[in-house]
Structure formats: C-alpha cells, structure tokens
N, CA, C and O atoms as a GROMACS GRO file, in nm:
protein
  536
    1UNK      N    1   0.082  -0.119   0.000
    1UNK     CA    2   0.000   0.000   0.000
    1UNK      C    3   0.086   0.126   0.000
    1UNK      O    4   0.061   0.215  -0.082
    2UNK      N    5   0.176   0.137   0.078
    2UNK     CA    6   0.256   0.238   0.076
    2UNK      C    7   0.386   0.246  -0.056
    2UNK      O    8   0.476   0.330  -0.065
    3UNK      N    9   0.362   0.147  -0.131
    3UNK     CA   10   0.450   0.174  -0.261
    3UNK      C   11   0.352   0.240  -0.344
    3UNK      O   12   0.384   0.330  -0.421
    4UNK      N   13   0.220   0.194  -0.328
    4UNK     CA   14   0.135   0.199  -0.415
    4UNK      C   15   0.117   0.396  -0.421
    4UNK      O   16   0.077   0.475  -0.506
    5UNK      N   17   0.157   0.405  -0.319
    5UNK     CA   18   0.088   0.604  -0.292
    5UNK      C   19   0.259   0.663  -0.333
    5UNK      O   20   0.274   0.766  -0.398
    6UNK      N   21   0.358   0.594  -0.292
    6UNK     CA   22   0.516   0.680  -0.357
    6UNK      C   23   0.497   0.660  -0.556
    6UNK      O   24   0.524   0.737  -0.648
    7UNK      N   25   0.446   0.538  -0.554
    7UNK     CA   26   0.414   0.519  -0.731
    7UNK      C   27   0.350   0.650  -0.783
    7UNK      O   28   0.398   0.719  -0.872
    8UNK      N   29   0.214   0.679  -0.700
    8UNK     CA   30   0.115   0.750  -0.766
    8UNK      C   31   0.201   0.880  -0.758
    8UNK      O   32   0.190   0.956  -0.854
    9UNK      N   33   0.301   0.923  -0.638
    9UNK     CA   34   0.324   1.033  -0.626
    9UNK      C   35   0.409   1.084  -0.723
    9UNK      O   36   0.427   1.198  -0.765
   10UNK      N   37   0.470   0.948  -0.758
   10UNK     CA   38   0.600   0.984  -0.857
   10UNK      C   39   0.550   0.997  -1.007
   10UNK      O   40   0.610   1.072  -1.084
   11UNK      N   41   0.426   0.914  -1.054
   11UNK     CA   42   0.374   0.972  -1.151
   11UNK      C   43   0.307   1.089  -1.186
   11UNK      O   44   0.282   1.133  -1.298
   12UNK      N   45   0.275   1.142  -1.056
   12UNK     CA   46   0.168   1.275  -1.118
   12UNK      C   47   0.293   1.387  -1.100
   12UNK      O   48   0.292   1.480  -1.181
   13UNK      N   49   0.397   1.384  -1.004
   13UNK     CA   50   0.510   1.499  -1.045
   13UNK      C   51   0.569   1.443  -1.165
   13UNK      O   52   0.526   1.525  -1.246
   14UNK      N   53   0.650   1.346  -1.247
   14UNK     CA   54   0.688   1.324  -1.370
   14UNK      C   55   0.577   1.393  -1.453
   14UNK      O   56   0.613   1.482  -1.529
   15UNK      N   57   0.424   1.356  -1.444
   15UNK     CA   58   0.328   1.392  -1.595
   15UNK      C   59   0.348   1.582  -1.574
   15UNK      O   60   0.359   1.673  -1.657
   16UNK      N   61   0.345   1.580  -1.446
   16UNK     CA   62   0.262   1.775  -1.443
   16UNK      C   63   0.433   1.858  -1.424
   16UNK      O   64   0.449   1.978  -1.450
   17UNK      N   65   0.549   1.765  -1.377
   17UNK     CA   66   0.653   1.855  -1.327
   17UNK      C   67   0.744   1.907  -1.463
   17UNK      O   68   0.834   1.990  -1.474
   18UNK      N   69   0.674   1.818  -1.563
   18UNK     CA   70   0.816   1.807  -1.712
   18UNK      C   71   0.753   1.927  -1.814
   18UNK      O   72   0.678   1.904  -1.908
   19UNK      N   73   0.771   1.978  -1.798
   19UNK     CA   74   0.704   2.109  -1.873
   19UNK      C   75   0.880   2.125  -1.987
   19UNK      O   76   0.998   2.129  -1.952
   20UNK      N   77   0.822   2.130  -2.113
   20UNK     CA   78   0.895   2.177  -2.231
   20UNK      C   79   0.927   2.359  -2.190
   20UNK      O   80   0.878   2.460  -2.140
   21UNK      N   81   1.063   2.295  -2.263
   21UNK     CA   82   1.110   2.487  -2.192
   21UNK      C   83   1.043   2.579  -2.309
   21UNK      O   84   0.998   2.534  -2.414
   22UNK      N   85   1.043   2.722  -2.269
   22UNK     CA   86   1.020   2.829  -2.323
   22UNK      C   87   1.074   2.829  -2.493
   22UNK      O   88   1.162   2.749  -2.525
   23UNK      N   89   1.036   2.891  -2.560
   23UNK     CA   90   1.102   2.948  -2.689
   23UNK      C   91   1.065   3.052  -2.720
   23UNK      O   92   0.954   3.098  -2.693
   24UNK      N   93   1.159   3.111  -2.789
   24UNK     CA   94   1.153   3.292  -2.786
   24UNK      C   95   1.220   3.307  -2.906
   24UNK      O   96   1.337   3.271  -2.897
   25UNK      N   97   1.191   3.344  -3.007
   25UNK     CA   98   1.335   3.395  -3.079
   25UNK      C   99   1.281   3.461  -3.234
   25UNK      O  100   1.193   3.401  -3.296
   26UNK      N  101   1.345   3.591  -3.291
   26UNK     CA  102   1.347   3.686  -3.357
   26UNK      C  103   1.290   3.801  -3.280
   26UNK      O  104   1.288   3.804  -3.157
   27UNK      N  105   1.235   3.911  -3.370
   27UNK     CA  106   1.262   4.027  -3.295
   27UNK      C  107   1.123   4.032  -3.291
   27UNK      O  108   1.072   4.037  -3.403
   28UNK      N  109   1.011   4.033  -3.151
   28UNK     CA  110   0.882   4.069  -3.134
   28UNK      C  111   0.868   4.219  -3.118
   28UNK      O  112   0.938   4.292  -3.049
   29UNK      N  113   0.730   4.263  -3.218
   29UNK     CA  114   0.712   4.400  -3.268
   29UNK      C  115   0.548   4.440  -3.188
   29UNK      O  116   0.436   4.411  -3.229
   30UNK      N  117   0.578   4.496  -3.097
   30UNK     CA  118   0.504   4.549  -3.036
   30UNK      C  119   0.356   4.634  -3.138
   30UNK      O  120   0.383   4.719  -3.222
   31UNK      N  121   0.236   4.600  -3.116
   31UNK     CA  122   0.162   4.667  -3.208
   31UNK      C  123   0.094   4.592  -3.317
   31UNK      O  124  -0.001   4.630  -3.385
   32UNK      N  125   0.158   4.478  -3.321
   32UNK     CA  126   0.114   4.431  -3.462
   32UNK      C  127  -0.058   4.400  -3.463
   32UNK      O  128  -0.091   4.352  -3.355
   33UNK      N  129  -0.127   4.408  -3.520
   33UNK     CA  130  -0.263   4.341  -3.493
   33UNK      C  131  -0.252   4.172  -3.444
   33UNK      O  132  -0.160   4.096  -3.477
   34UNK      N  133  -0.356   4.141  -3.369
   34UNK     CA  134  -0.370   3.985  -3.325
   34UNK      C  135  -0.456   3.957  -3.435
   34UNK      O  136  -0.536   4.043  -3.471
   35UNK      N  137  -0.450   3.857  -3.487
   35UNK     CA  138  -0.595   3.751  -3.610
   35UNK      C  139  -0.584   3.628  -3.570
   35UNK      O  140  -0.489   3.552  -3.554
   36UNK      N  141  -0.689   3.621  -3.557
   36UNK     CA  142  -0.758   3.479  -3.544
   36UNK      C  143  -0.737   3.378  -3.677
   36UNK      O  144  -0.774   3.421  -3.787
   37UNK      N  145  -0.685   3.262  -3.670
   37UNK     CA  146  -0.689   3.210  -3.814
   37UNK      C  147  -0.808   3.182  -3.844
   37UNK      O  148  -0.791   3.113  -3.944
   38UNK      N  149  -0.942   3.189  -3.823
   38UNK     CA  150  -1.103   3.159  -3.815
   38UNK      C  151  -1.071   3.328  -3.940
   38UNK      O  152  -1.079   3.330  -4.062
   39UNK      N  153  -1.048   3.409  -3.872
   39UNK     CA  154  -1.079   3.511  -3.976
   39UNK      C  155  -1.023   3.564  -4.074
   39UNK      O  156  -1.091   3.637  -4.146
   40UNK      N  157  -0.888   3.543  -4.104
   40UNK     CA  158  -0.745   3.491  -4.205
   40UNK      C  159  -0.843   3.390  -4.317
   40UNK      O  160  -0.849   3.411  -4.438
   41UNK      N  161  -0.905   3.295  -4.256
   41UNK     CA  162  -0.975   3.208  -4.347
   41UNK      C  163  -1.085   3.261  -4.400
   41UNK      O  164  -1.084   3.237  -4.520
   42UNK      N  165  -1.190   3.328  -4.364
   42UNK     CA  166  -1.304   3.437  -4.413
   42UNK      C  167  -1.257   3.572  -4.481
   42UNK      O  168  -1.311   3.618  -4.582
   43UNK      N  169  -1.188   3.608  -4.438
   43UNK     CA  170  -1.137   3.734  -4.486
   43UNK      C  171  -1.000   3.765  -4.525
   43UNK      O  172  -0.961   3.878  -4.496
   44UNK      N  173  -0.884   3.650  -4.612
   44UNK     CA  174  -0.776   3.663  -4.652
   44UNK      C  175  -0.697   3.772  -4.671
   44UNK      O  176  -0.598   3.810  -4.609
   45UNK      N  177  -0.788   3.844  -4.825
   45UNK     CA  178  -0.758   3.940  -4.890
   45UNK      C  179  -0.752   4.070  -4.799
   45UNK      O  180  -0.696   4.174  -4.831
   46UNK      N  181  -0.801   4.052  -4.713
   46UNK     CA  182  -0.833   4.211  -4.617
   46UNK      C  183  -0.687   4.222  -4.518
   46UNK      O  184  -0.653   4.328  -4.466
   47UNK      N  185  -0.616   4.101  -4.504
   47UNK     CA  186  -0.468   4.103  -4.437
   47UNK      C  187  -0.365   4.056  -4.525
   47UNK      O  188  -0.261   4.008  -4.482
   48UNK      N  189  -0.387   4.067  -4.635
   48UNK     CA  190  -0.313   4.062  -4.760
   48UNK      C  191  -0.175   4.197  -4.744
   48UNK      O  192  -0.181   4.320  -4.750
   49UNK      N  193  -0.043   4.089  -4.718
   49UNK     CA  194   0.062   4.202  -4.716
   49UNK      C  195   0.059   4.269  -4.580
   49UNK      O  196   0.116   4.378  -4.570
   50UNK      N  197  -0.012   4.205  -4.456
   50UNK     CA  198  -0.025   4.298  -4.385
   50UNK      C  199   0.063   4.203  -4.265
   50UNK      O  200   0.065   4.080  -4.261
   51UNK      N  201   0.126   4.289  -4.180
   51UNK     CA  202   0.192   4.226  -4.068
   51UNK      C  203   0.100   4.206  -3.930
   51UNK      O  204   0.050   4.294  -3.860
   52UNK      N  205   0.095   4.033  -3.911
   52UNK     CA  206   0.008   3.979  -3.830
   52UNK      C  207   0.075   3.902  -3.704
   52UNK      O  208   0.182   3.842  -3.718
   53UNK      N  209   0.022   3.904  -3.612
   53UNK     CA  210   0.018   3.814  -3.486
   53UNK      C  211  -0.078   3.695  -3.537
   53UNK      O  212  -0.173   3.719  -3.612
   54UNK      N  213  -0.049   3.577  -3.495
   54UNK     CA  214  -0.171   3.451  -3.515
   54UNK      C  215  -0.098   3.350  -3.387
   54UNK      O  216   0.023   3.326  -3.381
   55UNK      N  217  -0.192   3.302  -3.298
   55UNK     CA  218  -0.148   3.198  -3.217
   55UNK      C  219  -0.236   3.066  -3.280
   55UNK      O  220  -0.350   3.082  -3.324
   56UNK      N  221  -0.191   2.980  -3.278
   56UNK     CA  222  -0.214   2.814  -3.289
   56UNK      C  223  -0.085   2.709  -3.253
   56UNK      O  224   0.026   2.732  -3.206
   57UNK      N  225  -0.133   2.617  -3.285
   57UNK     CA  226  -0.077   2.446  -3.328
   57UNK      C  227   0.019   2.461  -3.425
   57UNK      O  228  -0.007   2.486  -3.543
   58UNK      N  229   0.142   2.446  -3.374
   58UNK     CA  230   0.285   2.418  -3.492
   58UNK      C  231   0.301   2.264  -3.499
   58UNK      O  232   0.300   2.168  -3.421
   59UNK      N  233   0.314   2.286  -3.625
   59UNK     CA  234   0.336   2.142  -3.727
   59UNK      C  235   0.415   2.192  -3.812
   59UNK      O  236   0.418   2.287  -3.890
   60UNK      N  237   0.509   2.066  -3.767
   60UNK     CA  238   0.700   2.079  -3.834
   60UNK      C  239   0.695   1.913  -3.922
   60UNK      O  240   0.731   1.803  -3.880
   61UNK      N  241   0.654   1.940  -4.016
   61UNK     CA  242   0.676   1.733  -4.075
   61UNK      C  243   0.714   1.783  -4.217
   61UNK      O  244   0.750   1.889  -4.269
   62UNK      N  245   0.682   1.627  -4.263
   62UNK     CA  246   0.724   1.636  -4.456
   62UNK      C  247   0.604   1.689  -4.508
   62UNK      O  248   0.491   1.640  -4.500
   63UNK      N  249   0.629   1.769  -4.549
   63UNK     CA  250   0.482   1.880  -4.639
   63UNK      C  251   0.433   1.963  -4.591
   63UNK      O  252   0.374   2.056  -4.646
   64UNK      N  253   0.449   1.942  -4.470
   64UNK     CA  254   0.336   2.007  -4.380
   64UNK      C  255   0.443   2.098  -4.246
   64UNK      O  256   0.490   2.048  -4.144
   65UNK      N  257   0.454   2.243  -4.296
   65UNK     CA  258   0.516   2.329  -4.219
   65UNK      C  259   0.379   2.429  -4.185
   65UNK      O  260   0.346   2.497  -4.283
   66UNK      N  261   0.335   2.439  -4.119
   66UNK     CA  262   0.188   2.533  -4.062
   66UNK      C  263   0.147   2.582  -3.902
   66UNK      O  264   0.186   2.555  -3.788
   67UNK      N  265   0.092   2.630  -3.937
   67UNK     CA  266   0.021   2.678  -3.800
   67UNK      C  267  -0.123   2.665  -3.790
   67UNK      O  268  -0.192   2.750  -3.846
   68UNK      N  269  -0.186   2.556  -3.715
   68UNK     CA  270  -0.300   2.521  -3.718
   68UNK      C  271  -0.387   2.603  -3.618
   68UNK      O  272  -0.338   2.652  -3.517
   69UNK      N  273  -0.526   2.615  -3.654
   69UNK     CA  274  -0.645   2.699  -3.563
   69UNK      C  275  -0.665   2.585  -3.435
   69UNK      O  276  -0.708   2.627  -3.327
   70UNK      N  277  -0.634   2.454  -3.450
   70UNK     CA  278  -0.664   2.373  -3.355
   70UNK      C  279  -0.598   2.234  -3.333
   70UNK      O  280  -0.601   2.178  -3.443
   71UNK      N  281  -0.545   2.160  -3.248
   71UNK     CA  282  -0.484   2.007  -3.233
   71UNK      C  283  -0.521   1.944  -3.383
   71UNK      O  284  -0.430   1.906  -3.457
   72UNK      N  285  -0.690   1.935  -3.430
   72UNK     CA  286  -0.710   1.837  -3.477
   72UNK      C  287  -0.776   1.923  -3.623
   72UNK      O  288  -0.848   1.860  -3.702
   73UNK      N  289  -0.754   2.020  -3.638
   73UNK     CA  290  -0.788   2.111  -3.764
   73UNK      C  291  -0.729   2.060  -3.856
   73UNK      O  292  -0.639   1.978  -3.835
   74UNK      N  293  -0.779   2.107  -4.012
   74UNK     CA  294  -0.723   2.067  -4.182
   74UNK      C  295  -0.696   2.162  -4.191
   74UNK      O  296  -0.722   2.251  -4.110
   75UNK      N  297  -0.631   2.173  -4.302
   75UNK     CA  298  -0.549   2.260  -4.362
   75UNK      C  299  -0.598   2.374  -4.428
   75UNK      O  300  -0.534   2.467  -4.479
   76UNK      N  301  -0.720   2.355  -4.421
   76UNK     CA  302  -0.837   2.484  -4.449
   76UNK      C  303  -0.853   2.570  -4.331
   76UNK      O  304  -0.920   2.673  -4.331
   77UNK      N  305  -0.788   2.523  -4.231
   77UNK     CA  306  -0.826   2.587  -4.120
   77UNK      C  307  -0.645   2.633  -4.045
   77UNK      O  308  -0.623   2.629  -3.924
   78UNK      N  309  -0.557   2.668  -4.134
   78UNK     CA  310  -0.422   2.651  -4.108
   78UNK      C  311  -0.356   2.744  -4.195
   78UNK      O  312  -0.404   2.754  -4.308
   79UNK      N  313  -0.263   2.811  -4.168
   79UNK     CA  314  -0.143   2.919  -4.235
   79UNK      C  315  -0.025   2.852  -4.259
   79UNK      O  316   0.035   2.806  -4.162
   80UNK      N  317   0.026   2.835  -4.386
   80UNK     CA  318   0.202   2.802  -4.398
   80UNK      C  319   0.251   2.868  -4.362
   80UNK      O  320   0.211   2.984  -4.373
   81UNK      N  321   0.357   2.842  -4.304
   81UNK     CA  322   0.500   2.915  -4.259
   81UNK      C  323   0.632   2.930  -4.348
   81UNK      O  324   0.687   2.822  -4.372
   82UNK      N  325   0.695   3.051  -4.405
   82UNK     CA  326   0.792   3.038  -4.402
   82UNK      C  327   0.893   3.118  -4.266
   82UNK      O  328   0.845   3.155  -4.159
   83UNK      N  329   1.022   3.128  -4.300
   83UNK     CA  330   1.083   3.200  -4.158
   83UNK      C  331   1.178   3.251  -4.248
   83UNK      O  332   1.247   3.190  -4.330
   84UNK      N  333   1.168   3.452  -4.201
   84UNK     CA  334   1.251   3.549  -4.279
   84UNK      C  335   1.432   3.472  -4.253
   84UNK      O  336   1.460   3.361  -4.207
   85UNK      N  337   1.505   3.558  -4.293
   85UNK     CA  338   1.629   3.521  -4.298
   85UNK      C  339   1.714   3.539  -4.163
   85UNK      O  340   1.805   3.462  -4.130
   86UNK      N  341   1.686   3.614  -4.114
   86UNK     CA  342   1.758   3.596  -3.945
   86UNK      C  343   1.695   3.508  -3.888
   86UNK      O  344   1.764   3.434  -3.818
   87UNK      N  345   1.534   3.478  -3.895
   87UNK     CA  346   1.513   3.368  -3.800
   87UNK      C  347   1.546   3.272  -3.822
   87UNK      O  348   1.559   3.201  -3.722
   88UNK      N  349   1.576   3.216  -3.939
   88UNK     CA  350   1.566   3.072  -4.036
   88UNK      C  351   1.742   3.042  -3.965
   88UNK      O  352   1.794   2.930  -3.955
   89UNK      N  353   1.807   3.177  -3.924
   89UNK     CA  354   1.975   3.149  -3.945
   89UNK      C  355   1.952   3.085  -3.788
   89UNK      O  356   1.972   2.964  -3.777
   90UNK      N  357   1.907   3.168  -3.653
   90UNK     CA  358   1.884   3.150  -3.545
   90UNK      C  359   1.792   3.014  -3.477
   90UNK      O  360   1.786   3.021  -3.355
   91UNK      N  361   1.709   2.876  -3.545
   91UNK     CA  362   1.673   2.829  -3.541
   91UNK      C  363   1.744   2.643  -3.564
   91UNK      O  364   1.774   2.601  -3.676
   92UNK      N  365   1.752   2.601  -3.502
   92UNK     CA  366   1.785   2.461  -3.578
   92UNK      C  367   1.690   2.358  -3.611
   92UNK      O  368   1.571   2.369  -3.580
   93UNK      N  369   1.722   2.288  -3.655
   93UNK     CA  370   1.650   2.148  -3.716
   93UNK      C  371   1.536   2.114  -3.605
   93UNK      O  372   1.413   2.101  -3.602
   94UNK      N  373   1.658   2.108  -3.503
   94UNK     CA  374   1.610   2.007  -3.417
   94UNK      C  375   1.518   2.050  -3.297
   94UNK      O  376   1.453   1.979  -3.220
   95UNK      N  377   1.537   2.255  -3.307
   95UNK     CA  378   1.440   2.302  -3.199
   95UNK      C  379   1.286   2.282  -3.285
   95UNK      O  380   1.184   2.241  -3.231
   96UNK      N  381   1.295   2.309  -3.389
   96UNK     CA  382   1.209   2.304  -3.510
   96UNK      C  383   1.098   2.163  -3.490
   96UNK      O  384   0.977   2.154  -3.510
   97UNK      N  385   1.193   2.071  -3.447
   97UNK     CA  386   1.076   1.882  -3.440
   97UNK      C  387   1.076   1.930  -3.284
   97UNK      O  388   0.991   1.866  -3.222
   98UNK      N  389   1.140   2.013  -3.210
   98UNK     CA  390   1.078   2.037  -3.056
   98UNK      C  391   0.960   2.074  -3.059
   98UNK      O  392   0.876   2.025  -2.983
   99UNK      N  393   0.932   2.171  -3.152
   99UNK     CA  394   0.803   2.252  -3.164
   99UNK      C  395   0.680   2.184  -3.186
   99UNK      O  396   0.580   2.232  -3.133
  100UNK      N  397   0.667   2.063  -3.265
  100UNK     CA  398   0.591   1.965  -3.318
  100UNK      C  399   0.439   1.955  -3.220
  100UNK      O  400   0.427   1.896  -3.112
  101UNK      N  401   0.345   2.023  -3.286
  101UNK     CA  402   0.224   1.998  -3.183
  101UNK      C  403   0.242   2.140  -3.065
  101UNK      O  404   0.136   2.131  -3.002
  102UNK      N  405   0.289   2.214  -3.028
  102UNK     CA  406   0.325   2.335  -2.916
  102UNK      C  407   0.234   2.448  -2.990
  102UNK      O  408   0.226   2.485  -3.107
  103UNK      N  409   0.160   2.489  -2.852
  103UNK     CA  410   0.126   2.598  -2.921
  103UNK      C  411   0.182   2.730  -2.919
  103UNK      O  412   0.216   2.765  -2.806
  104UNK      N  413   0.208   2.833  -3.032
  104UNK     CA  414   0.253   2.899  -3.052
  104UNK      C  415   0.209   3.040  -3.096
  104UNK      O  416   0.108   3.050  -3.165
  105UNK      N  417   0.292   3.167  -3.055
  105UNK     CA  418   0.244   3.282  -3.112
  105UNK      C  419   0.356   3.296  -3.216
  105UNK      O  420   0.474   3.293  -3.181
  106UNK      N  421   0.319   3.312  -3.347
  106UNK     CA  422   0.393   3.423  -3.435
  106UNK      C  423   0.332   3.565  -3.480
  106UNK      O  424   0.221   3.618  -3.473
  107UNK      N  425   0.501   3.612  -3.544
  107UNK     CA  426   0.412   3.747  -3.578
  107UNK      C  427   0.526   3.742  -3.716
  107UNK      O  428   0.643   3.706  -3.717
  108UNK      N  429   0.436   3.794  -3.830
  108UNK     CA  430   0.506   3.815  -3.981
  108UNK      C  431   0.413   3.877  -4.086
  108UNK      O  432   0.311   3.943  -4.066
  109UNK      N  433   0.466   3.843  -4.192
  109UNK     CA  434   0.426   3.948  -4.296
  109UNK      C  435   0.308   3.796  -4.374
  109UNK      O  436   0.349   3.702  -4.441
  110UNK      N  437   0.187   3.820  -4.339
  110UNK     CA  438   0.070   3.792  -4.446
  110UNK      C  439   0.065   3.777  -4.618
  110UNK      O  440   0.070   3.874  -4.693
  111UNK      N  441   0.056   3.646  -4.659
  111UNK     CA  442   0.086   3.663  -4.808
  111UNK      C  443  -0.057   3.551  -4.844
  111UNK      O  444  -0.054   3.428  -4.834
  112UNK      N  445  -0.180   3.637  -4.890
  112UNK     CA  446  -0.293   3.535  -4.920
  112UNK      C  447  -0.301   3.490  -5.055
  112UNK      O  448  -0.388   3.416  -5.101
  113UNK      N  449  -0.178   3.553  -5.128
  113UNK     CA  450  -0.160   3.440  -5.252
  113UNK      C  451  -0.052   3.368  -5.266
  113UNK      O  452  -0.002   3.369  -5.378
  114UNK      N  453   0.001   3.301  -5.180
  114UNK     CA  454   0.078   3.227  -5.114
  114UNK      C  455   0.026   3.120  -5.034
  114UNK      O  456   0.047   3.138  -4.914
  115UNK      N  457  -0.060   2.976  -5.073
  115UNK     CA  458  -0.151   2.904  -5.031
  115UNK      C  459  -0.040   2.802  -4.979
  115UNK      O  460  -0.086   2.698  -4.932
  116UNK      N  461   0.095   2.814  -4.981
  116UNK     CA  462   0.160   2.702  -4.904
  116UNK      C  463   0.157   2.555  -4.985
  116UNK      O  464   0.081   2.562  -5.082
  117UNK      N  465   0.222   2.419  -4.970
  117UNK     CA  466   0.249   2.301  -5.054
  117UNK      C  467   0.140   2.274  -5.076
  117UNK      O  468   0.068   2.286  -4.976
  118UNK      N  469   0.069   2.226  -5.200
  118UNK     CA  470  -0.063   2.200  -5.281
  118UNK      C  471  -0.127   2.297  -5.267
  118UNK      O  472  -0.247   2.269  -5.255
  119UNK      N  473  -0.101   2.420  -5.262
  119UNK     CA  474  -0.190   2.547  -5.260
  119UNK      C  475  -0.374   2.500  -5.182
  119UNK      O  476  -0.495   2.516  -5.195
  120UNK      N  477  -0.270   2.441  -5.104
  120UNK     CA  478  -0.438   2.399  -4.964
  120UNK      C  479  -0.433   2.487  -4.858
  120UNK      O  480  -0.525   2.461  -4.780
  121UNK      N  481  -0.356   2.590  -4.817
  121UNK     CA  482  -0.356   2.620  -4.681
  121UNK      C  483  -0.428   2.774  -4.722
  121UNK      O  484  -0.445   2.817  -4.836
  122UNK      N  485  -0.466   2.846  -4.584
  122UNK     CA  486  -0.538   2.973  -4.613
  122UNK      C  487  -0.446   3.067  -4.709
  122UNK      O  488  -0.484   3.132  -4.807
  123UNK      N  489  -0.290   3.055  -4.643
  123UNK     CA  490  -0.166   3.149  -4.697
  123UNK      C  491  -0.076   3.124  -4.640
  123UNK      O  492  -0.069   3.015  -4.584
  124UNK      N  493   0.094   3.271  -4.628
  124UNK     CA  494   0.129   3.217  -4.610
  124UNK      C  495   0.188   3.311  -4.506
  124UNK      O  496   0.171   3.432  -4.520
  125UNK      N  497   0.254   3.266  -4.405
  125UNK     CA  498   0.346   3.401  -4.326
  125UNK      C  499   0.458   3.398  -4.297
  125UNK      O  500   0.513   3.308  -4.232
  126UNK      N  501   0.501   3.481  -4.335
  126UNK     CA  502   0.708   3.454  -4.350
  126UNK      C  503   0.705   3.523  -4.181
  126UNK      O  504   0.666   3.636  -4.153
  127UNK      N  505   0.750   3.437  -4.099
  127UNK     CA  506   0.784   3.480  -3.941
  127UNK      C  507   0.881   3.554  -3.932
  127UNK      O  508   0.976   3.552  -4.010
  128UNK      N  509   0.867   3.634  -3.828
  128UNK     CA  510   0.983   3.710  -3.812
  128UNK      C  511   1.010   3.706  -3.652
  128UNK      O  512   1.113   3.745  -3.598
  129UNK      N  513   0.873   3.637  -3.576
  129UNK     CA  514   0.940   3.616  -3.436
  129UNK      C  515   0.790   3.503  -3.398
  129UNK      O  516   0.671   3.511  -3.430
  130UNK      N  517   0.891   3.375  -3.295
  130UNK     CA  518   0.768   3.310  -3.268
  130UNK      C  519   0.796   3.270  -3.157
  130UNK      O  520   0.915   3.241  -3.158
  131UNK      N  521   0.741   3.245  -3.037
  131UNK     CA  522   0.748   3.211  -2.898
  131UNK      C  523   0.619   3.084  -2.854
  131UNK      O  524   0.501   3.091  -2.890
  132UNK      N  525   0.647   3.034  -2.815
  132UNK     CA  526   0.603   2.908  -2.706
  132UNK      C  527   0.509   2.971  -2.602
  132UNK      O  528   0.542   3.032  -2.500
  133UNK      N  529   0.374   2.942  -2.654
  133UNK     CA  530   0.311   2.987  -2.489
  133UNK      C  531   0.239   2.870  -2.407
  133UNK      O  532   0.166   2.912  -2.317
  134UNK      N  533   0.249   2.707  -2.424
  134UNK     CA  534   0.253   2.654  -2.365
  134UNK      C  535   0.351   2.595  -2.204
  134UNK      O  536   0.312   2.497  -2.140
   0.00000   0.00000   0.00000
C-alpha cells in the first residue's frame, strides 16, 4: 500500500513537473494586430501584405510546415510558414521537431496568394518572431 501512494506520487510529479522549456526567438514588434486564423480564413484578402500576430498548433513534418487553428484542424483551417532570414539562421533542425504539436504565437508578414504546398492552406506568413506559450 505504501509503494502503491510513492508510485502515484511519482507519476503525477513526472506527468505535471516536465514542462517543455520556453522558446523565444526573432525580434517581437510590439503593435502588430492579433488575427484569429477563423478570420485569415473568411477574410484573406483584407490582411493581404499585412503584418500579423496569429497563435495556434505548430506542425514541423514532410509537407506540412503550418500553424494550425486547432490540435485536430485541416489545412483549411491553417497558415504556412515560411521564416525570414535571421530567423531561419537563429533556429535549428532540431528546436524546429521540438516545436511539433506546441502551441505557438507568431508574428510576420501575411501573403494570401501564397496558399503554401498544394496550394491547400489559407496562406502564407514569413515569421519574423515566434514564442512558445505553452
């Protein structure tokens, strides 16, 4: 009985104590408008060229570089990513498959004729700074 309660104790600090560290990196621009990707998807053309904040779901795989509206959203419901040239230099591979599923804020420049690989996604946003708010 008393292994049974050090077991339980040691599993619920391992599940709740392991928290993925922070990520921070390019230069965050105070001001930018926040968008919802719900309204990026209704109203593209109206943030066309325009510099945006969007928080969601990062997905780092083969084809599929995006920022999703939700865990379990399509790609109708999702922004491609590219990453400007200082961030792309400041980033590695491997923080990149860290990110996988985390949710995230970016902020970049809006391109709605820029639909991302198979021209399926809403558009596209070249980042210029993205942070971890899980």
């Amino acid at each position: 009985m008393k292994f049974s309660k050090i077991y339980l104790l040691l599993i619920i600090t391992l599940t709740f104590g392991c928290k993925p560290e922070p990520v921070r990196s390019g230069e965050e621009n105070f001001g930018i408008e926040t968008v919802a990707i719900s309204e990026l998807q209704t109203n593209s053309k109206a943030y066309h060229l325009s510099n945006v904040e969007l928080t969601g779901y990062f997905n780092y795989s083969f084809e599929d570089v995006a920022i999703y509206a939700g865990k379990r959203s399509g790609t109708d419901e999702a922004v491609w990513v590219d990453f400007s040239d200082n961030l792309e230099r400041s980033i590695s591979e491997e923080l990149l498959e860290s990110l996988q599923g985390r949710k995230i804020r970016i902020q970049g420049n809006f391109d709605a004729t820029k639909t991302g690989h198979m021209g399926v996604y809403i558009g596209t946003v070249e980042i210029t700074y993205l942070e971890t708010i899980d």
